[in-house]
C-alpha positions in Angstrom: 83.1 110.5 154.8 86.5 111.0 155.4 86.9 114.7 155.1 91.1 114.9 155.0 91.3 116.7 151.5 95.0 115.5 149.9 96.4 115.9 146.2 96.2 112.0 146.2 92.2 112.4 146.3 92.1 114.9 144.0 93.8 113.1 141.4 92.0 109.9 142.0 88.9 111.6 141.5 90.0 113.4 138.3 91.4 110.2 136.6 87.6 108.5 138.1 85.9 111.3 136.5 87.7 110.9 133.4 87.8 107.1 132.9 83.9 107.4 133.2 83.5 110.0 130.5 85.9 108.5 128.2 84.8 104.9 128.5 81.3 106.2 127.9 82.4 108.5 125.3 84.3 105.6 123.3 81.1 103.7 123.2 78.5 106.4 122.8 76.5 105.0 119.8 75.6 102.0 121.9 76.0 104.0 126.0 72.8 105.4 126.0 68.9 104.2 125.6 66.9 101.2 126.7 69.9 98.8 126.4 73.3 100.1 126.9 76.6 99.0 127.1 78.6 101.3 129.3 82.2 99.6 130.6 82.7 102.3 132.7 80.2 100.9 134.9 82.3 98.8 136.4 83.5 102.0 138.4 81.0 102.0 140.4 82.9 99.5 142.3 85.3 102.1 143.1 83.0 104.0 146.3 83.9 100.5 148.3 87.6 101.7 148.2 87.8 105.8 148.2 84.7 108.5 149.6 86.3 110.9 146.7 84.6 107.9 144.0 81.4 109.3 144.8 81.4 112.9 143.4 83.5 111.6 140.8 81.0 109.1 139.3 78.6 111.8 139.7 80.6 114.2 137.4 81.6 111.5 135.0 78.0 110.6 134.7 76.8 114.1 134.1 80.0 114.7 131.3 79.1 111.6 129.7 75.4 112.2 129.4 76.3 115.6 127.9 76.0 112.8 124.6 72.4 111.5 125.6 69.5 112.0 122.9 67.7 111.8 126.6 69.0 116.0 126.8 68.7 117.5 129.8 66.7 114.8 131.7 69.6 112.4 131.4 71.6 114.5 132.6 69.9 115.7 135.5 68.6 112.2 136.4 71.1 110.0 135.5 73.5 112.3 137.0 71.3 111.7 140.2 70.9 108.3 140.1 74.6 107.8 140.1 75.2 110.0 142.7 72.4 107.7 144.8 74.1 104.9 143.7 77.9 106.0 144.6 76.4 106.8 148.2 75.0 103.5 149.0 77.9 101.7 147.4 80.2 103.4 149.7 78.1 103.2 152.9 78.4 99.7 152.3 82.0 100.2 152.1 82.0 101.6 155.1 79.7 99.4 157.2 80.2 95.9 155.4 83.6 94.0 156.5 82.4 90.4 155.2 84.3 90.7 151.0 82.0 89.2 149.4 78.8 90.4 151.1 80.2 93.9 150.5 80.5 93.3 146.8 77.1 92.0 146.2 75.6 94.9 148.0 78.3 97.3 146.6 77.2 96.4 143.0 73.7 96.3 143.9 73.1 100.0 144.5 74.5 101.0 141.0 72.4 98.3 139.5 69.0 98.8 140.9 69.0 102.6 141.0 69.5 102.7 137.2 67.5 100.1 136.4 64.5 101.8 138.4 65.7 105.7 137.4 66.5 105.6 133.9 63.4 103.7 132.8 61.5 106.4 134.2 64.0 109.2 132.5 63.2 107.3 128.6 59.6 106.7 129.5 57.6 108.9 131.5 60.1 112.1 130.8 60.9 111.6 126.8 57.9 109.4 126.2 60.0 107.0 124.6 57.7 103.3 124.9 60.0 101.3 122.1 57.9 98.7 120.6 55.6 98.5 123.6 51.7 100.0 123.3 51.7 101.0 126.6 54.0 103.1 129.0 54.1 100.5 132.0 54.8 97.8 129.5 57.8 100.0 128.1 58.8 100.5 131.5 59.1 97.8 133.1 60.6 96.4 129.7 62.9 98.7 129.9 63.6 98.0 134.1 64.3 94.5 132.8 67.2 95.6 129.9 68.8 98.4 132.1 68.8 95.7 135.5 70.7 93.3 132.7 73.1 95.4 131.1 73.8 96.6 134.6 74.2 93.6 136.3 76.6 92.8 133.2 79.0 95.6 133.7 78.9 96.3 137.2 79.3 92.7 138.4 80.7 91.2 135.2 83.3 93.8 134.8 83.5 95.8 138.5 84.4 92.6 140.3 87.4 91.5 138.3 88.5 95.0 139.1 87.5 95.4 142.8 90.2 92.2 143.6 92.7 94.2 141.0 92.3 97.4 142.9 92.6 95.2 146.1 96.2 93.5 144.7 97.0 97.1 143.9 96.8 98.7 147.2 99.0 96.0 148.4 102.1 97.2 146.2 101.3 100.8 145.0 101.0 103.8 147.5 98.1 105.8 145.0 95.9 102.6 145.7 95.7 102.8 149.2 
C-alpha cells in the first residue's frame, strides 16, 4: 500500500467510513440477517481506486453492525470479513490492469467472503437455523441468500459506480 499519508486520504476515508454507516444505518430493519439489503455495499468497489478504502470499509462495517441483533459476533466477524474483503479487492487493484477482469475479481472478494463468513456468524455462533432443521441446511441456505444479495449490491450497484468514480477522476482533483 501506498504509505504517503495526505489530508486528501484522510478525508476520503472519513466520508467512506461514513457513507457505509449511514447507508447501512438508513436501512437497518432490512441490513442485517440471512437476507440483507445493504446499498452501501456497493463500496466495496472503492479498494480498486484508493488503499485508504480498506480500513475505511472496515470501520464502517464495524459502526454499522453496532445495530446487528448478531451483537458482538457481527461485529467482530463481519467487521473481519470486510476487512478480508477490502484487502483482496484492492490487491486486485493493484495487480489487475485488464477493466473488466479487475471488476469481476474486485466484486468477487466482497461477495464470497460474506457469503462464506456471515453464514457461519448467524449459524454456528447465534445458532440462528431459520426454517431449516438442521445447521448445514441453514447454512448453506443461508450461503446461498448472503452470495445473492451480495452479488446484487456489489455488482448491481458498485459497478455503475466504479465507471462514475472513473469519469470523476478525470475532472475532479479529490477523485484521483
Amino acid at each position: 500500500m501506498n504509505k504517503v499519508f495526505t489530508t486528501r486520504r484522510l478525508c476520503r476515508a472519513g466520508i467512506i467510513a461514513a457513507l457505509y454507516t449511514a447507508l447501512t444505518y438508513v436501512f437497518a430493519p432490512f441490513a442485517y440477517g440471512p437476507l440483507q439489503i445493504r446499498p452501501a455495499e456497493a463500496l466495496c468497489i472503492l479498494p480498486l481506486f484508493y488503499a485508504e478504502a480498506v480500513p475505511a470499509l472496515f470501520v464502517g462495517c464495524l459502526l454499522s453492525n453496532l445495530l446487528s441483533v448478531y451483537s458482538i459476533f457481527d461485529i467482530a466477524f463481519g467487521s473481519l470479513a470486510t476487512l478480508l474483503a477490502a484487502v483482496g479487492s484492492y490487491l486486485v487493484g493493484v495487480y489487475i490492469k485488464k477493466e473488466g477482469l479487475k471488476i469481476f475479481l474486485g466484486g468477487l472478494f466482497p461477495v464470497l467472503v460474506n457469503a462464506i463468513v456471515i453464514p457461519v456468524v448467524i449459524v454456528f455462533l447465534c445458532g440462528d437455523l431459520g426454517a431449516q432443521k438442521t445447521a448445514t441446511a441453514a447454512y448453506f441456505t443461508y450461503v446461498g441468500s448472503i452470495f445473492l444479495s451480495q452479488t446484487l449490491w456489489v455488482y448491481g450497484g458498485g459497478v455503475p459506480f466504479y465507471f462514475a468514480i472513473k469519469r470523476l477522476q478525470s475532472r475532479l482533483p479529490f477523485f484521483r
